[in-house]
C-alpha positions as CSV (number, residue, x, y, z in Angstrom):
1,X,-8.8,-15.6,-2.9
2,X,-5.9,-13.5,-1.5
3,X,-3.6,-14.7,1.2
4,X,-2.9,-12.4,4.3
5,X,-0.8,-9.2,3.7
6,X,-2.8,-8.8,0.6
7,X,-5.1,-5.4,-0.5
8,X,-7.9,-6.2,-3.3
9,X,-8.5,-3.7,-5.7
10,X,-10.8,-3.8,-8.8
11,X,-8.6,-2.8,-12.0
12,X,-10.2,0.5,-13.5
13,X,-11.1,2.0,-10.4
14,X,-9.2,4.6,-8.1
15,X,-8.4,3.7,-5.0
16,X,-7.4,5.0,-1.3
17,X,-5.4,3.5,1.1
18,X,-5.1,4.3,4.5
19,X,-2.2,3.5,6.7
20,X,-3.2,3.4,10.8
21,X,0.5,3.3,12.3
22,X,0.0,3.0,15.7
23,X,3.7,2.4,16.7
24,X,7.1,4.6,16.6
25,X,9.3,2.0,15.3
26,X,11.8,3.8,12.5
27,X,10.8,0.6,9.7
28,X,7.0,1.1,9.3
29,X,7.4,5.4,9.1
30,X,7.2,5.2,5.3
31,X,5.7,3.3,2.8
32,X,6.8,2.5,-0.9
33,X,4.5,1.3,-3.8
34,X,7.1,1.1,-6.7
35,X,4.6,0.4,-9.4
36,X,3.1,3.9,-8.7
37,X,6.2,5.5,-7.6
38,X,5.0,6.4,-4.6
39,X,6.7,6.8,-1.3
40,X,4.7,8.5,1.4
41,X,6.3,9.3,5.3
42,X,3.5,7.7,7.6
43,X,3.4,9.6,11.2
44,X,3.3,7.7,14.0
45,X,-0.1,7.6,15.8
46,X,-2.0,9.0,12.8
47,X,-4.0,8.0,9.5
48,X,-2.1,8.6,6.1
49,X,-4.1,8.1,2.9
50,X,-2.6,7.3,-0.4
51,X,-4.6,7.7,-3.5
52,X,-3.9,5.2,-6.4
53,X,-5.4,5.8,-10.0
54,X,-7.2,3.4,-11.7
55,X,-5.1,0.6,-12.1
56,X,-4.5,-2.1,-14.1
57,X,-4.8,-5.8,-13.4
58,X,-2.0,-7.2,-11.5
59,X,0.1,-7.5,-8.4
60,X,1.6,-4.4,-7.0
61,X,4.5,-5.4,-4.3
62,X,4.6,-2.0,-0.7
63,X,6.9,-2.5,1.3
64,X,8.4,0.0,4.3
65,X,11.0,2.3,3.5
66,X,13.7,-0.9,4.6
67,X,11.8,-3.6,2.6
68,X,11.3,-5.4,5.6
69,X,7.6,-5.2,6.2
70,X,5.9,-6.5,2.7
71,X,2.8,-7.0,1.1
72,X,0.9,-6.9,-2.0
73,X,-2.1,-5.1,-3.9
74,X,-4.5,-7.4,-6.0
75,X,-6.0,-5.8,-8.6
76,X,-8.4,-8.1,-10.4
77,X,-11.0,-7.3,-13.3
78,X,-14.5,-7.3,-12.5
């Protein structure tokens, strides 16, 4: 069971994310996932997807661009 700010993923499988930022504040306009190097801009009042490979089991720490707003992808076996 994952607590809140947590994404579940199944290991092996690719995955998409998609960011909904409804709001104009400069912390949440990007978002970092340093276990797949990615950092994507997320425009305000739009959709952004971010495609993930298949990845491995584990816990993968986003956060915004400032590292204030956090939260974690599961990725579990099946």
């Amino acid at each position: 069971m994952c607590p809140r700010g947590y994404v579940r993923l199944r290991a092996g499988r690719p995955a998409r994310l998609v960011f909904d930022r409804r709001e104009d504040s400069s912390c949440s306009e990007e978002v970092v996932i340093p276990g797949f190097g990615i950092r994507r801009f997320l425009p305000s009042h739009q959709r952004t997807s971010v495609e993930l490979p298949a990845p491995r089991a584990g816990t993968y720490e986003f956060t915004c661009g400032m590292g204030m707003l956090r939260g974690s992808l599961v990725v579990e076996e099946d």
